[in-house]
C-alpha positions as CSV (number, residue, x, y, z in Angstrom):
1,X,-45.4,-13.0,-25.8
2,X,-43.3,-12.3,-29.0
3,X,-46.3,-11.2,-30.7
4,X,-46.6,-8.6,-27.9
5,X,-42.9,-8.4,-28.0
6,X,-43.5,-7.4,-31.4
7,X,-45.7,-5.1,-31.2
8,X,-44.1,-3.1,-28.8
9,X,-40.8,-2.6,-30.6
10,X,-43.2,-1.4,-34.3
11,X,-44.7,1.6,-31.1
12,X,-41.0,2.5,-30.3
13,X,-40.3,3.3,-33.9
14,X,-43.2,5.3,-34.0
15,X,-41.5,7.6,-31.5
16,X,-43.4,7.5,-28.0
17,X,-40.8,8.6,-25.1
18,X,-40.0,7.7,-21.5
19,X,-39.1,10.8,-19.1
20,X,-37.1,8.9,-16.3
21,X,-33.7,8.1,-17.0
22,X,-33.4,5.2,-14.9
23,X,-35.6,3.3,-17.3
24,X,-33.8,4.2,-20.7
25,X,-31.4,1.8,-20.1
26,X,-34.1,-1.1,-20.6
27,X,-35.2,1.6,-23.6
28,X,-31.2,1.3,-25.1
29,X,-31.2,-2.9,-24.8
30,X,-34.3,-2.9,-26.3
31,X,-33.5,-0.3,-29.3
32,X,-30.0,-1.7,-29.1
33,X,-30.0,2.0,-30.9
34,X,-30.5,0.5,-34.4
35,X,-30.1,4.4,-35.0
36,X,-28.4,7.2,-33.5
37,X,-31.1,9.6,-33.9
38,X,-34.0,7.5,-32.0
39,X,-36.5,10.2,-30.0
40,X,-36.0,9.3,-26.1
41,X,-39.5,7.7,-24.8
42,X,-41.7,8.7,-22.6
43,X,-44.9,8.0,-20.8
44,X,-44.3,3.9,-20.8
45,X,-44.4,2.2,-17.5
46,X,-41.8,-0.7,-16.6
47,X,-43.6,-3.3,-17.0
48,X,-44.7,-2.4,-20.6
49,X,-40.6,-2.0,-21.3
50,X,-39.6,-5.0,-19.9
51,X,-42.2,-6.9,-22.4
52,X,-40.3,-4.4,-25.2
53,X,-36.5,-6.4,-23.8
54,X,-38.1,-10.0,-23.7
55,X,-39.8,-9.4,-27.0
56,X,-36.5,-8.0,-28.6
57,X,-33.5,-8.6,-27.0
58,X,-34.4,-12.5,-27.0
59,X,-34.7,-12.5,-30.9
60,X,-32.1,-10.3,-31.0
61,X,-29.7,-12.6,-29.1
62,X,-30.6,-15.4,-31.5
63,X,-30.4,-13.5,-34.9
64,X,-26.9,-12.0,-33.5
65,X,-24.4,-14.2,-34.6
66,X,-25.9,-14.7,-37.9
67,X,-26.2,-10.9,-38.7
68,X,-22.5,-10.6,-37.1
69,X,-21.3,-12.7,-39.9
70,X,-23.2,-11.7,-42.7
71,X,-22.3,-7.9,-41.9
72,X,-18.9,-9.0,-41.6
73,X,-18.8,-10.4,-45.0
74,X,-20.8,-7.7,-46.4
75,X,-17.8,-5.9,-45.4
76,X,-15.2,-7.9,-46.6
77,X,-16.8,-7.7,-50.1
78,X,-17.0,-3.7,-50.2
79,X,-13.5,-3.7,-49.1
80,X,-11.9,-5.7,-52.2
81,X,-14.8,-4.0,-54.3
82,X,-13.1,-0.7,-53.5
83,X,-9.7,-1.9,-53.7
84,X,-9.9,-3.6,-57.1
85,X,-11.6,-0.2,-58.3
86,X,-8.6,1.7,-57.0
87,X,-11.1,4.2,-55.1
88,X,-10.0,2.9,-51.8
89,X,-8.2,6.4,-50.2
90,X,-8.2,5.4,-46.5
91,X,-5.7,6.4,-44.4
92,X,-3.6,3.1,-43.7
93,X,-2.9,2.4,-47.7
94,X,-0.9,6.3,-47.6
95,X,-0.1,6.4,-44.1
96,X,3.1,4.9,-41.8
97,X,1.9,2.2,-39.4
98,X,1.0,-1.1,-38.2
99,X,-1.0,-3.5,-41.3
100,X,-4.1,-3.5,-41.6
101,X,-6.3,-6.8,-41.9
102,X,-10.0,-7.4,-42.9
103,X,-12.7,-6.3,-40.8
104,X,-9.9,-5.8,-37.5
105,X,-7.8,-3.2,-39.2
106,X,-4.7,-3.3,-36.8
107,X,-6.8,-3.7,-33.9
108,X,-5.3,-7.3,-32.8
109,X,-1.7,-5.7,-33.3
110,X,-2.4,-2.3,-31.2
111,X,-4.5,-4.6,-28.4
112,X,-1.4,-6.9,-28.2
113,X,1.0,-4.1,-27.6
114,X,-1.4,-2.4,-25.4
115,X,-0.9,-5.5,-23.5
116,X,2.4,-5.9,-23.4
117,X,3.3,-2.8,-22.6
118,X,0.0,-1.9,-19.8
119,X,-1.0,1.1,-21.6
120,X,-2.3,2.6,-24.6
121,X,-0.1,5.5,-24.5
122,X,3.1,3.2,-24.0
123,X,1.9,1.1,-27.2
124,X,1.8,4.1,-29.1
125,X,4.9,4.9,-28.6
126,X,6.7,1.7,-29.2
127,X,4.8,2.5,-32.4
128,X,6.3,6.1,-32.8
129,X,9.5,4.5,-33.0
130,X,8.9,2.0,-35.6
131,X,6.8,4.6,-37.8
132,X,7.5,8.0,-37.0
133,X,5.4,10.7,-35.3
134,X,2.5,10.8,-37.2
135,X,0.9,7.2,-37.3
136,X,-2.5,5.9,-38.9
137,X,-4.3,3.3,-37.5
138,X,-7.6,1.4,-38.0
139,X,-9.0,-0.1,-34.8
140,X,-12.0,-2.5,-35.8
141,X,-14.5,0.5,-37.5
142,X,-12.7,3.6,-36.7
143,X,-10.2,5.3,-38.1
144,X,-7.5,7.0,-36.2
145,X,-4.5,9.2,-36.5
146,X,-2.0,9.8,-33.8
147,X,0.1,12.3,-33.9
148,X,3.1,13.2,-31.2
149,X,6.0,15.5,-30.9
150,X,5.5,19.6,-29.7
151,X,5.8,20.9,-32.7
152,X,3.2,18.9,-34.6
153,X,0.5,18.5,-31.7
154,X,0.6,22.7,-31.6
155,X,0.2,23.0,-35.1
156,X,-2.3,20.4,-35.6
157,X,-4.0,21.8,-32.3
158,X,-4.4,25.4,-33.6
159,X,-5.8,23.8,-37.5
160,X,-9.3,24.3,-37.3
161,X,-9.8,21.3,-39.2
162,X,-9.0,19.5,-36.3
163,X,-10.8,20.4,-34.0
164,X,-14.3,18.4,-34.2
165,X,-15.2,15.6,-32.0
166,X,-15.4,12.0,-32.9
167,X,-19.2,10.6,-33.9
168,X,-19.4,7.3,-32.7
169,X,-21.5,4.7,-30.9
170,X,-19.6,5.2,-27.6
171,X,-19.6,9.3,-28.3
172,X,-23.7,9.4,-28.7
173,X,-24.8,6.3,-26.0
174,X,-23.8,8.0,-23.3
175,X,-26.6,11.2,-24.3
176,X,-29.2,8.9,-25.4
177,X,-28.2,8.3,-29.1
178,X,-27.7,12.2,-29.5
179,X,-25.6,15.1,-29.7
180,X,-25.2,16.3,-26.5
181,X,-23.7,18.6,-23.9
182,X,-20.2,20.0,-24.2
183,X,-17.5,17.7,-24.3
184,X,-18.5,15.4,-27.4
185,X,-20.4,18.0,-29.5
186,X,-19.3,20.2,-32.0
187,X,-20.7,23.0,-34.4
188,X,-23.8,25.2,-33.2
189,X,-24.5,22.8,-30.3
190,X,-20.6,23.1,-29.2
191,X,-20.7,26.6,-29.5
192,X,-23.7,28.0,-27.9
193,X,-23.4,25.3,-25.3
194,X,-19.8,26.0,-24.3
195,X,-20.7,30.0,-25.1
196,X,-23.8,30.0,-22.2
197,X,-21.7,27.4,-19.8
198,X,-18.7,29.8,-20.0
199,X,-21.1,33.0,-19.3
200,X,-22.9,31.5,-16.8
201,X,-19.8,29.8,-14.6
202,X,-18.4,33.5,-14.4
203,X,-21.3,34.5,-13.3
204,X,-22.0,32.5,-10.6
205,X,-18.2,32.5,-9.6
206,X,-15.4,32.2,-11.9
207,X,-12.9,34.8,-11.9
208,X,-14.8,36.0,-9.2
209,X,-14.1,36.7,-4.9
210,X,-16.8,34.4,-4.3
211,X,-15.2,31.6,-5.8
212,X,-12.1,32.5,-3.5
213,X,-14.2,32.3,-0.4
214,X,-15.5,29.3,-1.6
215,X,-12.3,27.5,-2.3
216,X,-10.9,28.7,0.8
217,X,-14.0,27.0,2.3
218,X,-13.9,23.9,0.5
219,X,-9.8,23.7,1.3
220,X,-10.6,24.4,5.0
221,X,-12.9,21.3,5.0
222,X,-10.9,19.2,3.0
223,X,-8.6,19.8,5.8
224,X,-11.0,19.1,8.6
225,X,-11.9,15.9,6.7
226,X,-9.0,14.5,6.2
227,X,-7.6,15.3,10.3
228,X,-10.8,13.5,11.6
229,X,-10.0,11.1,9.2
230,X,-6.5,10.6,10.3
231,X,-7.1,10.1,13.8
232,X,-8.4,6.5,13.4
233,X,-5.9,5.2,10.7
234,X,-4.5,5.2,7.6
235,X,-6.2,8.0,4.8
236,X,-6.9,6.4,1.8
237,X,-5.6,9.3,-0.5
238,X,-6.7,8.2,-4.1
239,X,-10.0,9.0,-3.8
240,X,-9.2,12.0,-0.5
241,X,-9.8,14.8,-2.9
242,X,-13.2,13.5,-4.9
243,X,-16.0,15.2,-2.7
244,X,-13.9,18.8,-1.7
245,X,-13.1,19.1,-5.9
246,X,-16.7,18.6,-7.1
247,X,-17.7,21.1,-4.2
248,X,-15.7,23.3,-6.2
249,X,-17.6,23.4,-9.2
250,X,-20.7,22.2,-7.8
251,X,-22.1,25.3,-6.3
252,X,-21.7,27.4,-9.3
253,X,-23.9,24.5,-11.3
254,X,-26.4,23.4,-8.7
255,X,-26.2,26.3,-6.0
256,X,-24.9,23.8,-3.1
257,X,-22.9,21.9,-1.5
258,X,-21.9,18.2,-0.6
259,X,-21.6,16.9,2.6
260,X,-18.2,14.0,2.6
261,X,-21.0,11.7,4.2
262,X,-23.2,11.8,1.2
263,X,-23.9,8.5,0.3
264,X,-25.4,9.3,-2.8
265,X,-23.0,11.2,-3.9
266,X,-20.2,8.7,-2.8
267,X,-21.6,6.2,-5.1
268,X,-22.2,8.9,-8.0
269,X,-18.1,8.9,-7.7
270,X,-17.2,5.2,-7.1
271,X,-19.6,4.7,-10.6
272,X,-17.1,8.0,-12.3
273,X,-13.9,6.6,-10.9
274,X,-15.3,2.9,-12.8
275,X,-16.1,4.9,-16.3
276,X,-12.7,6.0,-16.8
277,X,-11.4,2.7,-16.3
278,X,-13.9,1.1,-18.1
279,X,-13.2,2.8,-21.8
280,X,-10.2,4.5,-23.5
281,X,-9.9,7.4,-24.9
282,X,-11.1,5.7,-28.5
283,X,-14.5,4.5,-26.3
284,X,-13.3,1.2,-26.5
285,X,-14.0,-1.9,-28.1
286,X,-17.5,-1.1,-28.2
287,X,-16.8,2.1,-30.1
288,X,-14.3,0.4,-32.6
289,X,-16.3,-3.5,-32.8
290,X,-19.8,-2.0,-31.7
291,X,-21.3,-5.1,-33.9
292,X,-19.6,-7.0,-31.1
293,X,-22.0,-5.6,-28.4
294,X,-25.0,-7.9,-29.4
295,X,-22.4,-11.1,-29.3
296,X,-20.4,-10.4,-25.9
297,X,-22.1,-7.6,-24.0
298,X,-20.2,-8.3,-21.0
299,X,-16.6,-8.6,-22.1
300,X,-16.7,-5.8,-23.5
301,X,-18.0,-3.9,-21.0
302,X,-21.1,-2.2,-22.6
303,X,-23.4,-4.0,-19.9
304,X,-21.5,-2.3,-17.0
305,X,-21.4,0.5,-19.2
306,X,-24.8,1.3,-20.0
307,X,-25.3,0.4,-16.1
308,X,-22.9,3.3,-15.1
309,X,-24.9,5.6,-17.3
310,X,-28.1,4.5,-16.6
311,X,-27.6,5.5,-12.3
312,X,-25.3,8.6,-13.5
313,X,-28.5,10.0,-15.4
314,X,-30.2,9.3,-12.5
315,X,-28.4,11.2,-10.3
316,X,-28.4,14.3,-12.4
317,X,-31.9,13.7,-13.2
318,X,-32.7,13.7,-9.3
319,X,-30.6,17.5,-9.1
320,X,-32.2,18.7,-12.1
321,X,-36.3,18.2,-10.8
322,X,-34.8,19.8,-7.4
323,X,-34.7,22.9,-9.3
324,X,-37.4,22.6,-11.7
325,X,-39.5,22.4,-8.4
326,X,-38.2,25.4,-6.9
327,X,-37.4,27.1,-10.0
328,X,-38.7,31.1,-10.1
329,X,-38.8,33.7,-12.9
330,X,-36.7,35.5,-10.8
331,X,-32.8,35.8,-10.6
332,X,-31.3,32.4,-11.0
333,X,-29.6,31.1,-8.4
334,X,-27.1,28.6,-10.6
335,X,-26.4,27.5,-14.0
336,X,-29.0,25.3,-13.9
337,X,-31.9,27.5,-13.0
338,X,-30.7,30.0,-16.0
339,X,-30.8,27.1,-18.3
340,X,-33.9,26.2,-17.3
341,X,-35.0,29.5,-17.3
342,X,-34.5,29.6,-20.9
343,X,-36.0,26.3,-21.5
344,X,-39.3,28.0,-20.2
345,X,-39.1,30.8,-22.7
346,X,-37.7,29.0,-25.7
347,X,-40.7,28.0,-28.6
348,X,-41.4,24.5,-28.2
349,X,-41.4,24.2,-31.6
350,X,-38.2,25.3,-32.1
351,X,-36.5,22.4,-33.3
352,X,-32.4,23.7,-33.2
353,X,-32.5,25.5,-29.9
354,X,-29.7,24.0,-27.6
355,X,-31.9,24.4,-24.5
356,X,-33.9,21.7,-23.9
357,X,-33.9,19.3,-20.8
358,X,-31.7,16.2,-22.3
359,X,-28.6,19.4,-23.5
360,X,-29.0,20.1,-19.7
361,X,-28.9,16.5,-17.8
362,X,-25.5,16.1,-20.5
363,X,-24.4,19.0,-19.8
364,X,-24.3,18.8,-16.3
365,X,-23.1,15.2,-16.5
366,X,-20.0,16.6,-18.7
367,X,-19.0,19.1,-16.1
368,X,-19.6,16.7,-13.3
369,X,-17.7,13.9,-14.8
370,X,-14.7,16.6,-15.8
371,X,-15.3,18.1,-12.3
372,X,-14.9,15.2,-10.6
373,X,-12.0,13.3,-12.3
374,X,-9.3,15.7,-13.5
375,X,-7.9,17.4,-10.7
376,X,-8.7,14.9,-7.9
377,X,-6.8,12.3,-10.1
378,X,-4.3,14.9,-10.2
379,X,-3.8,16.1,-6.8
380,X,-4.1,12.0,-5.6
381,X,-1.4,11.5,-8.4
382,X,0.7,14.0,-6.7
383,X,0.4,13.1,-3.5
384,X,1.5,9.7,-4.2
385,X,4.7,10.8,-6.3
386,X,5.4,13.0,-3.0
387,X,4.8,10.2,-0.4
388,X,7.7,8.1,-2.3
389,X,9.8,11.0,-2.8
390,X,9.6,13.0,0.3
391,X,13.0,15.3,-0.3
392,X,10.4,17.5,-2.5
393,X,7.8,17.7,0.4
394,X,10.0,19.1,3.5
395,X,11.6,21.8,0.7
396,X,7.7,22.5,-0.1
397,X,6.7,22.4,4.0
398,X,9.6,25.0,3.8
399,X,8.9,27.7,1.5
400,X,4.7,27.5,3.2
401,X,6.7,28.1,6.2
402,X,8.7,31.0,5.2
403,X,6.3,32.8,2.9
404,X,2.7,31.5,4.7
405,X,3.6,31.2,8.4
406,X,1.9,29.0,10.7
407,X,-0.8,31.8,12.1
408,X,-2.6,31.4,8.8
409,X,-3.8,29.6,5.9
410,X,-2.2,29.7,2.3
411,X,-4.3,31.9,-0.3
412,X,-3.8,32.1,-4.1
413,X,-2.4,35.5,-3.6
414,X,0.6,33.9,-2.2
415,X,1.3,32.3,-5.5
416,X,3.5,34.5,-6.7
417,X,5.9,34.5,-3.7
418,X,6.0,30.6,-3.6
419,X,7.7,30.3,-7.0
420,X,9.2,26.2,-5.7
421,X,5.8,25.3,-5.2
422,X,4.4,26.6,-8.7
423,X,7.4,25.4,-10.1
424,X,6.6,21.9,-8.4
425,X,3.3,21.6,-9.8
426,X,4.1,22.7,-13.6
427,X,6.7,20.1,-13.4
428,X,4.2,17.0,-11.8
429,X,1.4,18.0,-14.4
430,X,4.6,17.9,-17.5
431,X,6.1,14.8,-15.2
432,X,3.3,13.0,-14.1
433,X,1.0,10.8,-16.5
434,X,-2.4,11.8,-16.1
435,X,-3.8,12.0,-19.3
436,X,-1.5,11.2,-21.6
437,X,-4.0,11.0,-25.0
438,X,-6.1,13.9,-23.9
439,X,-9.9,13.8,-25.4
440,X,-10.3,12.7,-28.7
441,X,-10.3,15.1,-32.2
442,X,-11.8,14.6,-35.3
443,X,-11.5,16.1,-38.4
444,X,-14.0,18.6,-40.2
445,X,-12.9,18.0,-43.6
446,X,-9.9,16.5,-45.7
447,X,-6.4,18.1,-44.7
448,X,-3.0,17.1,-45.0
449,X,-0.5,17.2,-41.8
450,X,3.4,16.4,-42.4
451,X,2.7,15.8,-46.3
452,X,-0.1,13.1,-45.1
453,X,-3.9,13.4,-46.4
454,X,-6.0,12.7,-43.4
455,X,-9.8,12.2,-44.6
456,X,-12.6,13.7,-42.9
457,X,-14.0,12.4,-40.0
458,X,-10.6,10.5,-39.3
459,X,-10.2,10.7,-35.6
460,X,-7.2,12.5,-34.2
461,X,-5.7,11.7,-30.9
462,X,-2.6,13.9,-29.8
463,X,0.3,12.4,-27.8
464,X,0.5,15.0,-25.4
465,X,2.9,12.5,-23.2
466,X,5.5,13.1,-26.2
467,X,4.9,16.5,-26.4
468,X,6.1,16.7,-22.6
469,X,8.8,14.6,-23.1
470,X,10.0,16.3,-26.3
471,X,13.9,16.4,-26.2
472,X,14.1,19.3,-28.1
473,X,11.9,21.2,-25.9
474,X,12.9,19.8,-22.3
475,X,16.3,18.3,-21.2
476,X,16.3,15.0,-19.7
477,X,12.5,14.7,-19.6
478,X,12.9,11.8,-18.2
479,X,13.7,13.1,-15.0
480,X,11.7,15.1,-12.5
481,X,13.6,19.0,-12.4
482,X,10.8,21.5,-10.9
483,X,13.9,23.7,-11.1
484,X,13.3,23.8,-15.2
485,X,10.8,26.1,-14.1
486,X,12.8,28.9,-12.4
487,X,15.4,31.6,-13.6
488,X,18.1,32.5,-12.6
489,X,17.0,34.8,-9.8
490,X,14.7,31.7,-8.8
491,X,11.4,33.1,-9.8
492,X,8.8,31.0,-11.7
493,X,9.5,31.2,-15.6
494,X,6.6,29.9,-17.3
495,X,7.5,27.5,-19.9
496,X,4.7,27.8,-23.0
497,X,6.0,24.2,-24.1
498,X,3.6,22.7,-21.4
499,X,0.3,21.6,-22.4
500,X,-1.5,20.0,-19.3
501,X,-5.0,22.2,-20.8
502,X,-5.1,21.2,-24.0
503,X,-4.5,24.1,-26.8
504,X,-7.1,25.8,-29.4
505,X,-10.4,26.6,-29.5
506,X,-11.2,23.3,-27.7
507,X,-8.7,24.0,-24.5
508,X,-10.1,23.1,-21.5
509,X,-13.3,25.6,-20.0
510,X,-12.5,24.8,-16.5
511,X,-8.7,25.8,-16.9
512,X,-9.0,29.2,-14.5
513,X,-10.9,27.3,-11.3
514,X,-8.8,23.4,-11.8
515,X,-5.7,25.9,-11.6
516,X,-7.0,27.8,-8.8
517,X,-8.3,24.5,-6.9
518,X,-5.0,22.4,-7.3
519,X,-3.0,25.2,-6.0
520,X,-5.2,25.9,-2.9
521,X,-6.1,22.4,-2.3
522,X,-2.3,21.0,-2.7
523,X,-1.1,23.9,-0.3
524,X,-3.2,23.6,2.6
525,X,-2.8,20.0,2.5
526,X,1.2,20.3,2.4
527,X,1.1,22.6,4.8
528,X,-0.8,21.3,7.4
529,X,0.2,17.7,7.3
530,X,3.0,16.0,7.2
531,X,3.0,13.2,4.9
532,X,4.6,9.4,5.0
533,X,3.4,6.1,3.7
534,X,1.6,3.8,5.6
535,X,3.7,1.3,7.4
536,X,0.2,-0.7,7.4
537,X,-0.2,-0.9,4.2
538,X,1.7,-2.1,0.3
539,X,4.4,0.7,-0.8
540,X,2.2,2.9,-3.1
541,X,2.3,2.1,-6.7
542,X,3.5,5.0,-9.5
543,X,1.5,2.9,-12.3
544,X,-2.0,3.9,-12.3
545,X,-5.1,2.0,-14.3
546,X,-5.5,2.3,-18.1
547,X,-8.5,3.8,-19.2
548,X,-9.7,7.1,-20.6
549,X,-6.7,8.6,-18.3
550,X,-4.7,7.1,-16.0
551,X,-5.9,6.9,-12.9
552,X,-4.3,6.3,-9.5
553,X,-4.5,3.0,-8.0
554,X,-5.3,2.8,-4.7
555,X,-2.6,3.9,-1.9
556,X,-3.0,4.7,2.0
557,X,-0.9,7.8,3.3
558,X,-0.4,8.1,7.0
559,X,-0.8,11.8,8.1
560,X,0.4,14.0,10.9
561,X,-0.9,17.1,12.0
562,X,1.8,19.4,11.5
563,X,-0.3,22.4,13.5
564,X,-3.8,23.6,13.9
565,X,-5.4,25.9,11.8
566,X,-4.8,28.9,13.6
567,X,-5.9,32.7,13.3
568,X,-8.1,32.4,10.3
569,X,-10.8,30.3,12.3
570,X,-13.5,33.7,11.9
571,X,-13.8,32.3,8.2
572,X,-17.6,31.0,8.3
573,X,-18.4,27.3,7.1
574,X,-19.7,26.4,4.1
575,X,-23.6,25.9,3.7
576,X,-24.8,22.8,3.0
């Protein structure tokens, strides 16, 4: 059998490839992707990969804590090599912050404080005040530099320098060891990727009436939903706004629809809602230790991990054969179809094309996880600040009243004559921590910030929490003043200090349709329900889960009917 076992692993090198993504997981165990660049397998049944895991991962397992150590020390002794030749230039010997150790860095220190205080962004900042606003730290294997305050996050922000993305174990397992998609990528794959998703999503309804029509549709459901759900007890509101905000972007990638029954999909979002809770913005443990992995695969979570991914692919994998099925030379009907499209009529042996069918399933994956996370967390976050401070939600019910009416639905054209309500939700997304740490920079090249040398490939995380709670920007940040928002004459005064998209050339792509959603999909529900915590269930808590942002915990919201939907009822449903 270990003969076999061997065997097998000399044919992965060789570069055979497996098409199914619900096998590559058993590939990625296997590989334990000894390199980042390994060619995805394909044509090997399941039973020839499981002989590939119990020929490797067994040895593996038994070699691990040896090779741990002696990598470790190898370490150690490069270290004190550098040192003692006065070459060693990393950031912590130049830069303010917590001291570094061999082989940890400060990552014992910043996991204690992370502890102590429940969250990363709360153990940065007790840093902050010991150091100053711009911090280096060295977290196991990666190298990271935080920087807070308005002022320097906008400047830093708009640097091209810093505006690469991190290349590490937890950045490249998630696309199979590769480059991949959108969010992580950078260069000529970041650019013609974002450049055809950006195209394309106008195209099939950004900025467009159709994507009106179809928020209006998607609100009008969300309604429905959450009545029918009503009726029989208590809402569960932290996940109420999952299926109705993927809808949203959904038909503009994959041409349909979701149905709130779908079981598949309801699972697709349970795994989402677990992979931001499961890794930080940094990726982790097993992005900062990833030597760790072959030693205690479960504590630090890259089993459940590569589990996640593993169904995720799936999923996306399942939507993107759907099309290739159906697909015609003709007029795409989504974004998926035109990238397939030009996946047909690209040269196959065109090696630095962007279109091929793994850019795709990450791609898709990137817009889904983005689609479904930022502005349901959002909205759920919301909801939950109003249910515990319901003053805000009868002046809110007010203005819908006076502006709206009850003989109709709210539209984003009334935006402008609500100025509370914008006000109201430019102060929650200042007020509100959602995601306080944003997604992770790197840097291009060598650059100095604030008279500090910050060496290529250092990654950059901005405090965006401090930037929204900048005293010199906003007066008592610490409390919650929608009214910082209006002028005198009580109109809605933009204030350019906010930063809830990000900034730069890396600002967020969805920015036009999560605006347009949270508006639509926070009105209707304000102004059709009236809102109140459950008397059957625990007072909802503020605190959300640490994780790559902070999501809501769970909270049950008992909701009235406050009248029916009235006049507008000729609008058609949404296909499935």
């Amino acid at each position: 059998m270990e003969g076999r076992g061997d065997q097998h692993v000399e044919d992965l090198d060789r570069g055979e490839s497996i098409r199914a993504p619900t096998q590559r997981y058993k590939l990625i165990h296997a590989t334990v992707l000894s390199r980042y660049d390994r060619t995805i397998l394909h044509d090997a049944d399941s039973a020839r990969l499981m002989t590939v895991t119990m020929g490797f991962h067994w040895r593996q397992l038994r070699k691990s804590g040896l090779f741990f150590v002696r990598a470790m020390n190898e370490k150690i002794k490069r270290k004190g090599k550098k040192r003692r030749e006065g070459n060693f230039r990393e950031i912590g010997i130049r830069f303010p912050g917590p001291l570094w150790i061999p082989l940890f860095g400060c990552f014992l220190k910043f996991s204690w404080l992370r502890s102590k205080h429940g969250y990363i962004y709360l153990a940065i900042q007790d840093l902050v005040r010991t150091y100053g606003p711009v911090i280096g730290l060295k977290l196991g294997g990666q190298k990271v530099v935080v920087i807070s305050t308005y002022d320097l996050v906008k400047k830093t922000l708009l640097q091209e320098e810093f505006n690469s993305r991190p290349d590490g174990f937890f950045f490249r397992v998630r696309s199979f060891g590769k480059r991949k998609g959108v969010l992580f990528t950078e260069g000529t794959m970041w650019a013609q990727t974002r450049r055809f998703t950006m195209r394309h999503l106008r195209t099939f309804g950004i900025g467009q009436s159709i994507m009106k029509k179809q928020l209006a549709l998607e609100a009008r459901n969300l309604v429905d939903h959450l009545q029918q759900m009503s009726e029989s007890s208590a809402v569960m509101m932290h996940t109420a706004f999952d299926v109705a905000v993927i809808n949203s972007l959904w038909f503009m990638i994959a041409g349909h629809r979701f149905q709130y029954e779908d079981q598949k999909l309801q699972e697709a979002l349970a795994l989402v809602h677990d992979s931001f809770k499961l890794m930080d913005t940094m990726g982790g443990a097993v992005s900062q230790m990833p030597l760790l992995r072959f030693v205690i695969p479960e504590l630090l979570g890259y089993k459940e991990l590569m589990e996640i991914l593993e169904n995720l692919w799936s999923f996306i994998d399942e939507e993107i054969k759907i099309h290739e099925r159906e697909l015609s030379n003709d007029q795409p009907r989504d974004l998926i179809d035109a990238f397939l499209l030009e996946i047909r009529k690209n040269d196959k042996n065109e090696k630095n094309t962007i279109f091929d069918r793994e850019n795709l399933l990450i791609l898709c994956l990137d817009l889904f996880l983005a689609g479904s996370k930022t502005t349901s967390d959002t909205l759920a976050h919301i909801f939950l600040f109003l249910s515990l401070n319901p003053k805000w939600l009868r002046v809110l019910q007010s203005e819908l009243d006076s502006v709206v009416g009850r003989s109709r639905a709210p539209t984003e054209n009334d935006l402008s004559s609500l100025p509370i309500t914008e006000a109201f939700l430019a102060e929650a997304q200042r007020y509100l921590i959602l995601a306080p740490l944003g997604v992770p920079h790197t840097t291009a090249k060598d650059v100095s910030i604030n008279g500090y040398r910050i060496p290529k490939d250092t990654i950059v995380l901005f405090d965006y929490h401090s930037a929204h709670n900048d005293k010199a920007y906003w007066e008592q940040p610490n409390e919650f003043q929608p009214q910082r928002f209006l002028d005198e004459q009580g109109q809605f005064r933009r204030n350019n200090y906010g930063l809830p998209f990000g900034l730069g050339k890396r600002r967020c792509l969805g920015e036009q349709l999560a605006r347009s959603t949270l508006f639509l999909f926070f009105t209707y529900v304000v102004h059709y329900f009236d809102i109140e915590i459950s008397a059957e269930h625990s007072k909802p808590d503020l605190n959300g889960y640490d994780g790559f942002t902070v999501s809501p915990k769970p909270y049950y919201l008992k909701l009235t009917r406050r009248f029916s939907l009235g006049d507008d009822r000729h609008v058609t449903r949404a296909s499935t």
